[in-house]
Each structure stands twice: as structure tokens, then as C-alpha cells.
C-alpha atoms as one frame of an Amber mdcrd trajectory, in Angstrom:
protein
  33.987 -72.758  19.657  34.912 -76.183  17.905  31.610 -77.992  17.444  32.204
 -81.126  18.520  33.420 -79.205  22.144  30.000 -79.314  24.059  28.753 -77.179
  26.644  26.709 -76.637  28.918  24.441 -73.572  29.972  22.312 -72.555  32.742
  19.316 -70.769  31.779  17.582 -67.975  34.193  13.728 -66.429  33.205  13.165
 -63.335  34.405   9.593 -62.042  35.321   9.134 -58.978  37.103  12.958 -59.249
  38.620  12.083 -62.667  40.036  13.841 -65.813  38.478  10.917 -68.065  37.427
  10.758 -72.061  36.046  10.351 -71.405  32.425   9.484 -69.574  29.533   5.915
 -70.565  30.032   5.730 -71.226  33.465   6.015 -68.115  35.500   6.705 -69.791
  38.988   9.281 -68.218  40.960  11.997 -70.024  41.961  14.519 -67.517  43.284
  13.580 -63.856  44.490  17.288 -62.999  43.752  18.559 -64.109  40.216  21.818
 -62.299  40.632  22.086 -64.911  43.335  21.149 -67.383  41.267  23.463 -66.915
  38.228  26.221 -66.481  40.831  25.268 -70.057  42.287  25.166 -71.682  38.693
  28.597 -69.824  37.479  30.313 -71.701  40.656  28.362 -75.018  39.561  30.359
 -75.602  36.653  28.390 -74.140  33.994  29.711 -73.202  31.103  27.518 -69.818
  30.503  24.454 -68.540  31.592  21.581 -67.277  29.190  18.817 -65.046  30.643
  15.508 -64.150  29.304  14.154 -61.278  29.604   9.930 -62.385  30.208   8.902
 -58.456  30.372   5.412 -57.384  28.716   6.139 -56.438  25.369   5.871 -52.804
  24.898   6.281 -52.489  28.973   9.310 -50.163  29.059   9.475 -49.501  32.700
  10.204 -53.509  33.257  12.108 -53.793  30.666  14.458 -51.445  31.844  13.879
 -52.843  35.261  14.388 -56.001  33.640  17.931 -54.853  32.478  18.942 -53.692
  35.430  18.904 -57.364  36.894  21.102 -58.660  33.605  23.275 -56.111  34.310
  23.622 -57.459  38.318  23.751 -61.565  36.861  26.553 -59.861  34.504  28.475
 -58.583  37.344  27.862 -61.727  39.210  28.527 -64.523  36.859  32.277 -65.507
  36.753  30.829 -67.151  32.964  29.580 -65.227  29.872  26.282 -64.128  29.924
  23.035 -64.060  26.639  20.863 -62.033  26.811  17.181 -62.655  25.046  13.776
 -61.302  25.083  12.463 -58.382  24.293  14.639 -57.175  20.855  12.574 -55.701
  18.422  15.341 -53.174  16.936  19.026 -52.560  16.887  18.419 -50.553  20.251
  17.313 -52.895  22.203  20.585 -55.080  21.353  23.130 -52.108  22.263  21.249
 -52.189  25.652  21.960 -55.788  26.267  25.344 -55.599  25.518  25.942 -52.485
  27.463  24.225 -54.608  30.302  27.529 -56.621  30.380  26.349 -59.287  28.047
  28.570 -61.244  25.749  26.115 -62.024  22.667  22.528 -61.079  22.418  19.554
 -63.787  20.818  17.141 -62.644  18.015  14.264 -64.550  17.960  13.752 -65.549
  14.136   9.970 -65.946  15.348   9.451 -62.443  14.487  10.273 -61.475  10.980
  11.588 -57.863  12.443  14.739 -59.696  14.143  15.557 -61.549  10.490  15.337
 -57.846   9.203  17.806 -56.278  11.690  20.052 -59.242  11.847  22.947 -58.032
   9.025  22.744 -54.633  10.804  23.402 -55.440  13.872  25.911 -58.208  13.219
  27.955 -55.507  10.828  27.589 -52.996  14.019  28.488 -55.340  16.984  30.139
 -58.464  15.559  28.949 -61.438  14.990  30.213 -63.417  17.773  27.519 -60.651
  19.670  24.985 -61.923  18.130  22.792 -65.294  18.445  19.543 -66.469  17.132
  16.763 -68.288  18.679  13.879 -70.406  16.641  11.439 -72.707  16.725  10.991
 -73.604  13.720  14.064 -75.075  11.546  12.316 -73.291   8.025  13.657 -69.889
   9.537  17.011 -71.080   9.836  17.195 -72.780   6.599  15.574 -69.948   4.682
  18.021 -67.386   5.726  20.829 -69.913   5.653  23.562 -67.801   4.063  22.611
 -64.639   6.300  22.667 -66.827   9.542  26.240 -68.372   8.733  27.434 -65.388
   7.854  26.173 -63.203  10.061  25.046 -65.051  13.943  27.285 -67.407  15.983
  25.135 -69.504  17.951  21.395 -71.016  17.260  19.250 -71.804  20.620  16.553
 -73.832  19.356  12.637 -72.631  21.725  11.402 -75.678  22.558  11.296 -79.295
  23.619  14.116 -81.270  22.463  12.533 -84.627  21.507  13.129 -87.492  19.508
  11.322 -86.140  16.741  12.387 -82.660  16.840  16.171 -83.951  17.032  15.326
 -85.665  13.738  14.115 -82.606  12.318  16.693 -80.347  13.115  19.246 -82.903
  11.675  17.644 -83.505   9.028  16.502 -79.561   7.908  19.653 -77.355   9.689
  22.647 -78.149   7.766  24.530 -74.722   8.825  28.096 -75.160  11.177  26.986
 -72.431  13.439  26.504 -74.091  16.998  23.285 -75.054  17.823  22.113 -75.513
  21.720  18.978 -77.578  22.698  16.511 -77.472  25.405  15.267 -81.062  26.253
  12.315 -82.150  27.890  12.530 -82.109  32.029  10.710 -85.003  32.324  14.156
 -86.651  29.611  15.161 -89.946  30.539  18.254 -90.240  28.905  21.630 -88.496
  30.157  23.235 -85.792  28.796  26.122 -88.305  27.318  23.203 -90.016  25.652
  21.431 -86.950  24.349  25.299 -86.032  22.683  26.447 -88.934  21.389  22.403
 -89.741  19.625  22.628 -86.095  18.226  26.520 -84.754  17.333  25.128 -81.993
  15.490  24.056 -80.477  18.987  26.859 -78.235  20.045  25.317 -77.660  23.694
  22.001 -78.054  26.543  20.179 -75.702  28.176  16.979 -75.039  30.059  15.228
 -76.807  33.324  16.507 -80.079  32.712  19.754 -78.918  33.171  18.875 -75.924
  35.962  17.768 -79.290  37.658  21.059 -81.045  37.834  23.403 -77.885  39.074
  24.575 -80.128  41.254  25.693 -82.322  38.841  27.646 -80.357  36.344  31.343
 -81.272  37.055  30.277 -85.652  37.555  28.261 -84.777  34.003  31.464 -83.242
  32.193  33.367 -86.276  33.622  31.047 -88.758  32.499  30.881 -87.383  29.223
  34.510 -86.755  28.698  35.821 -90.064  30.151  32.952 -91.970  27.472  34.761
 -89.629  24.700  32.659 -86.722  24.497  34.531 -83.643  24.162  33.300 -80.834
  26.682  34.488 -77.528  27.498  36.343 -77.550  30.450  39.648 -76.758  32.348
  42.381 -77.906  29.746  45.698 -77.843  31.456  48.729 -76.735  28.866  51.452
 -79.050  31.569  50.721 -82.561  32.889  51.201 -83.149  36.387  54.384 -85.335
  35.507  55.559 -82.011  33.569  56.044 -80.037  36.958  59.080 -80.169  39.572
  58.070 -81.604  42.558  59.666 -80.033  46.273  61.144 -83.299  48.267  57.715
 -84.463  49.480  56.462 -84.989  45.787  54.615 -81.894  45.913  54.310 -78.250
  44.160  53.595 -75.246  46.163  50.759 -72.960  45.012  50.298 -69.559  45.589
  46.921 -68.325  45.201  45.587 -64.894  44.141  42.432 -62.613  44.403  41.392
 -62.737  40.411  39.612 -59.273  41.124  42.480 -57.508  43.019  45.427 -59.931
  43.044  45.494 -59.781  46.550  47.789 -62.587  47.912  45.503 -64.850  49.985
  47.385 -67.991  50.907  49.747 -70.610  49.941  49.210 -74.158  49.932  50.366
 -77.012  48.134  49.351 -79.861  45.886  49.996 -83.523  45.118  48.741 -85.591
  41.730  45.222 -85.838  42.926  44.622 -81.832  44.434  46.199 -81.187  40.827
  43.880 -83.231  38.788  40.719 -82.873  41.332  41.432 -78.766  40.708  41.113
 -78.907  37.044  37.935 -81.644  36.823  35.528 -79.718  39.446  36.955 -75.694
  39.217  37.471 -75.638  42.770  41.066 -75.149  44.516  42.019 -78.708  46.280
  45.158 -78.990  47.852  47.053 -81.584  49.894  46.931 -80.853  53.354  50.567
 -82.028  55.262  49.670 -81.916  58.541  46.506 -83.867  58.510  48.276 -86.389
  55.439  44.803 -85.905  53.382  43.320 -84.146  50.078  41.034 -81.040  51.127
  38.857 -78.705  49.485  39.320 -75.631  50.062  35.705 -74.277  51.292  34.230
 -77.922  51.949  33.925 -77.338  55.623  33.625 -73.622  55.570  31.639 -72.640
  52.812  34.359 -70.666  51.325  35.312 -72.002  48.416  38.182 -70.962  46.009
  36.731 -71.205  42.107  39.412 -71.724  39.882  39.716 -68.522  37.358  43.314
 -69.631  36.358  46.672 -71.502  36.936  49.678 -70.865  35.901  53.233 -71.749
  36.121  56.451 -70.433  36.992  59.662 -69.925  34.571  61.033 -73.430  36.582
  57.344 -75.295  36.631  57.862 -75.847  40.057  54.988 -73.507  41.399  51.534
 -72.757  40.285  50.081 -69.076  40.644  46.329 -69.755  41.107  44.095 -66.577
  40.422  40.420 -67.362  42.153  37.345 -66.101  42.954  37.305 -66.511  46.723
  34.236 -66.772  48.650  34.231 -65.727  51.964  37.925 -66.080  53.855  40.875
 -67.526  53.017  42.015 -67.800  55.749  41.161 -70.442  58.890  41.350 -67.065
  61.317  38.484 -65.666  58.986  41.196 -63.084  57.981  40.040 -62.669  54.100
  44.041 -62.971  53.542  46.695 -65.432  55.196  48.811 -62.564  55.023  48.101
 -60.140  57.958  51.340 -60.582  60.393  53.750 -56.930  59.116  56.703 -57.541
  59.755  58.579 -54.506  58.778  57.808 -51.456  56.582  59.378 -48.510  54.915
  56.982 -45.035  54.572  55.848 -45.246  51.293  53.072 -43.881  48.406  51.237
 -46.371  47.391  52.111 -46.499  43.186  49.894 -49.273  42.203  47.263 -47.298
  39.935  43.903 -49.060  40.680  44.920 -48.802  44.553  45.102 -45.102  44.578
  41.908 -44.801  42.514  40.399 -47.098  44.937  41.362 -45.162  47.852  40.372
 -41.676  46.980  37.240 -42.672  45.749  36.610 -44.354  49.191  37.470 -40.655
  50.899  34.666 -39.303  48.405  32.393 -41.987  49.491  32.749 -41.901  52.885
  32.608 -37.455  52.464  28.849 -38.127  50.743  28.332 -40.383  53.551  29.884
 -38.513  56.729  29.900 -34.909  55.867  32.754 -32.896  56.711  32.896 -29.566
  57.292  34.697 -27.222  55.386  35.183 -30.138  52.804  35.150 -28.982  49.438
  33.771 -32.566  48.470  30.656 -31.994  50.576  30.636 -28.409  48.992  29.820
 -29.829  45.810  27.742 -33.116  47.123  25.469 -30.290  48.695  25.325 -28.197
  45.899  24.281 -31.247  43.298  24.209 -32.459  39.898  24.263 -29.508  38.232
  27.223 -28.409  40.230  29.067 -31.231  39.865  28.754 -31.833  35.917  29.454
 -27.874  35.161  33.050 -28.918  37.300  33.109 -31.664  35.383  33.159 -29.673
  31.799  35.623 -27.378  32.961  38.057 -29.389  34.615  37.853 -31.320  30.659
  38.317 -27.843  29.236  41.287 -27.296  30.898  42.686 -30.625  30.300  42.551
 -30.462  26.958  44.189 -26.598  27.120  46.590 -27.878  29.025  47.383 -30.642
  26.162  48.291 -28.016  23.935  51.140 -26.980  25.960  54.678 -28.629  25.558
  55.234 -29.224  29.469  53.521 -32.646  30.467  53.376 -31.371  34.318  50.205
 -29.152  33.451  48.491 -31.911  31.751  48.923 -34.523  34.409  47.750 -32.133
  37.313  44.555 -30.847  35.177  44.069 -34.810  34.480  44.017 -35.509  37.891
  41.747 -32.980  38.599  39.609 -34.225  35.926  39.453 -37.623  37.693  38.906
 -36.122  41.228  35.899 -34.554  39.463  34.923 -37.573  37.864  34.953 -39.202
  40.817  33.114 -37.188  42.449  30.007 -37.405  39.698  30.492 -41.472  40.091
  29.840 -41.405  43.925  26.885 -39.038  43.006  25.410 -41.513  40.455  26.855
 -44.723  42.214  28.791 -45.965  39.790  31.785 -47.730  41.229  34.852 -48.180
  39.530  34.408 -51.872  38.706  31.261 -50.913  37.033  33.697 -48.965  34.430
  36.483 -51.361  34.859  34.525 -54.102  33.882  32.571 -51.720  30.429  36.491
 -51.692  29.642  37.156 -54.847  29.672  34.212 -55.855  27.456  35.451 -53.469
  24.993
């Protein structure tokens, strides 16, 4: 990230799987955090970092505690930090496993400044952050932290004073992200523009103004602060307009690409879309800009746009909440027309599919299913399958004729299947592992 590009970052504290107000105040605010992330990703925020409040030494809720970063991971359309609770190398893998992007060592504890070129060699350092609270352990391991960590979160209030400090003392180019005081006065433009070598906020004072995250970008950006945001590669007055001065967008399921609807946009739906995230089109029969979602609660969030070889329509990928449609269809596109028998061919459909049919077997028992054969006959069962179905795979790779190798392959993945209904892990689950890696 360029350092002058600010952002912002919503901060959850986990105690006991509850979201509570701070890292010293153990109020709950939210008894679902997943929930909570979710809300802040469609906010506006930039990421999200959770902290992990767990007893040290408590394993059972600290694995507990991981469990819910891995649900805020699979929520958040933003990337995730993790913190709290890393004492060894461990204890980092877990958090990144958990779906997290980068994981913060607290430089409090002089174990974390002794596992820091370790881990950074063994994940990368854009995985790896560093919290403090005191600039001396920055400055004292200067070289290792530029080196070796991509992104400082200073523990604790963000005063005056401590601004002065940091400016002063920190003279590293790593990004460094501030927590100011709840009760701060000043805006967020003013806390930027009084301190340039602050890269970002987090923290309650900005968990209080969620609501406020796309007017603060604007405010910022429109006073000449430079903030992370929706930067569009073609001006409006780049596209090819239809006859009624307007560009027809099609707009896609970012999870499945599912068509959902088409709509279309003027200047303003274009410009509105890229300042607040959310899909705003120009409605022609009613002559009048409309949010998609402001009536209905089911709003588009913008995950991409793109244009077509001619620039005269956008392809808008979105994470849709609720339907898209007015019938409360989730798709526009319900009304077949016509169809030819056919296999379905695309690859994550098929997958989909049969691992519904195993589902639904583990479910609704069948009789004489050999799926509910080996659902009944359990674990053990299923993994020995497993093993030989990866014996014979790899047999069959020794052969010359490919037909052996696909049909023991997909037997393989039946199997697999099979194990993931068993241990409910859902093919997103992996999906998503994948496309960490």
C-alpha cells in the first residue's frame, strides 16, 4: 500500500465468542461478530482486524476463539488481521489457516520480537504485522521490522502527545495505523492531514461512525487526502452511451456468477456506484436515480466493474443481499424459454450438485444407497475408502491411457466428498483455502 493512501479499518474484540467494546472493556456489543464484520465489510471499511481477548494459556477458547475468525473470514467481503494470543510460530499458521490475510505480533512480549524473522521467512511478510505500545520496540528492532513486518498497529490512545512521539521516535516506511481516543474531537480529515505519517484508523472511534464511512472517504478525498477506495480505470465520458445517454449494466453473482439482472446507468448511478460501493442505477420508468436495496434491504455491494471490448456496457460482479429481483426471485432471470437436453459442463456446478445428493443422502437416508452404506458405517469407513480410492489413482497414473485415471479421480472425489459431508466442510470452505494460497 502507498503510504500516503489511507485507510480505514473496523476493529472487532472477541471475548468468549461475543464481540465486546474494547480491548479493556469487555462489554458486549454484538452476540454474533460474524454478523458484525459482515455489517462493517458492507459499511465501507477498508479491512477488519479482530482480536482474539481469550485467557492466555486457555486453549479450549482459543480454539473456540478461532473458530469465530474463521466465520468473520468467511463473512467479510474485506481482508481480515488477526491478533491476540501468538506466542509461537503455531499460533500464526492457525490464524492464517483461519482465512486471515496478515497476523499482528505484539512487540509487548519479547517472544513475538524473537519469532518475528521466522515467521516472516515462513509466511511472507505481507502476513505478518506488528502491534506496540511503546515506539522504543519499534525503533530498536528497526532493521528487522522493515525488513521483515508490513504494517505497525500502534495499542493505545492516539493523542496529541503520543502523535508527537510516534513522529518524532518511528522513522520506518512500514504503514502505521492508529487508534484515537472515542471521546476525539477532531475528524478523521483532521487527524490525517495533523499526522501524514499515519497510514490508517482503527478502533471504537471509528466502530462508532460505520455509518459514516463512505461521507468520511469523500470528505477526505475531496479536501485532498488520498484514501483507498473504488478507483475507476475509464471516466464516465470514456464510455458509449445507448440513445438515452445511458450504459446498460449487467450484473453478476461475485460468488457464482449467476446472472441476476440488468439495469442501466447515467453520470450520477456511475459516479454514486464507485463513491459509496453500492450498485445505483437510473431507473427509466420512474425518470429517477435508485439504489438498489434502499427500499428493500437488498443491497448490491460493488465487488467489481468492468467493461466491454466497445465500453458501452459494464459487467458488475456483486455481493447481493437478499433478491435481485422485485418478484423476490434471487435472479431476474427465471422465465425458460426454450432448452436443449444437456450435461451440465461447468465444473464447480457439477461438484456442487453431487455433493448436494450426498448431503441430502446423510440427511434423508435411502435405502439401498451405497452413500448411506458408508454414512452408517462411519469415519473409519469412510477414510479407509478414502486411501484406497488415492491408491488406485495414483496406479492408475502410471498407466499410458488417461481414461483409467480420470474414472479412479472421480472416484477419488466422490469419496472425498463423501468425508466433507461427514466433517461438514463445504466446498467453499476449500474453495476459498485455495484462493488464499
Amino acid at each position: 500500500m502507498d503510504k500516503y493512501t489511507k485507510k480505514l479499518i473496523a476493529s472487532v474484540y472477541l471475548k468468549d465468542q461475543k464481540a465486546v467494546r474494547s480491548l479493556d472493556d469487555f462489554t458486549v456489543i454484538s452476540d454474533n461478530p460474524k454478523n458484525l464484520a459482515s455489517g462493517y465489510s458492507d459499511a465501507g471499511f477498508d479491512e477488519i482486524i479482530v482480536f482474539d481477548l481469550s485467557k492466555s494459556g486457555d486453549d479450549a477458547s482459543h480454539d473456540k476463539a478461532l473458530d469465530c475468525i474463521k466465520d468473520i473470514c468467511k463473512a467479510a467481503d474485506v481482508p481480515v488481521t488477526g491478533a491476540g494470543n501468538i506466542k509461537r510460530m503455531e499460533d500464526v499458521k492457525k490464524l492464517l489457516y483461519a482465512g486471515c490475510k496478515k497476523a499482528l505480533l505484539n512487540f509487548s512480549k519479547q517472544g513475538n520480537i524473537d519469532i518475528l524473522d521466522e515467521v516472516s521467512k515462513k509466511f511472507g511478510k505481507d502476513k505478518i504485522g506488528i502491534s506496540f505500545s511503546d515506539a522504543s520496540q519499534i525503533e530498536s528492532n528497526k532493521k528487522q521490522v522493515e525488513l521483515l513486518a508490513s504494517a505497525l498497529f500502534f495499542i493505545g490512545d492516539f493523542t496529541s502527545e503520543a502523535g508527537a512521539l510516534l513522529n518524532n521516535c518511528i522513522t520506518t516506511d512500514t504503514p502505521l495505523f492508529v487508534s484515537p481516543l472515542d471521546t476525539e474531537s477532531k475528524t478523521p480529515y483532521e487527524i490525517f492531514s495533523g499526522n501524514v505519517f499515519v497510514s490508517g484508523l482503527y478502533g471504537n472511534y471509528l466502530n462508532g461512525k460505520a455509518s459514516e464511512i463512505t461521507d468520511i472517504k469523500t470528505d477526505c478525498l475531496e479536501k485532498g487526502i488520498e484514501m483507498c477506495r473504488l478507483e475507476p480505470a475509464f471516466s464516465w465520458s470514456e464510455l458509449k452511451k445507448n440513445s438515452d445517454g445511458m450504459v446498460p449494466v449487467i450484473v453478476q453473482d461475485y460468488r457464482t456468477d449467476q446472472v441476476l439482472m440488468l439495469a442501466y446507468m447515467n453520470e450520477e448511478a456511475y459516479n454514486n456506484t464507485l463513491r459509496t460501493g453500492k450498485m445505483t442505477y437510473f431507473s427509466r420508468s420512474r425518470n429517477e436515480l435508485w439504489i438498489k436495496g434502499e427500499t428493500s434491504s437488498h443491497y448490491q455491494y460493488v465487488m467489481s466493474l468492468t467493461a466491454d471490448c466497445d465500453l458501452d456496457t459494464i459487467l458488475a460482479k456483486v455481493k447481493q443481499i437478499g433478491a435481485a429481483c422485485h418478484t423476490g426471485s434471487y435472479s431476474c432471470f427465471f422465465n425458460k424459454i426454450a432448452a436443449k437436453d444437456y450435461s451440465e459442463k461447468n465444473p464447480q456446478k457439477v461438484l456442487d450438485s453431487v455433493f448436494e445428493v450426498i448431503k441430502d443422502r446423510k440427511e434423508n437416508p435411502k435405502e439401498g444407497s451405497y452413500t448411506n452404506y458408508l454414512f452408517d458405517k462411519g469415519i473409519d469407513k469412510i477414510l479407509k475408502k478414502v486411501g484406497e480410492e488415492a491408491t488406485e489413482m495414483v496406479i492408475a497414473a502410471k498407466n499410458p491411457n488417461s481414461n483409467e485415471i480420470v474414472y479412479e479421480m472421480s472416484d477419488f472425489l466422490y469419496h472425498m466428498m463423501v468425508l466433507m459431508a461427514e466433517k461438514n466442510v463445504s466446498w467453499e470452505d476449500v474453495t476459498d483455502e485455495l484462493s488464499r494460497r
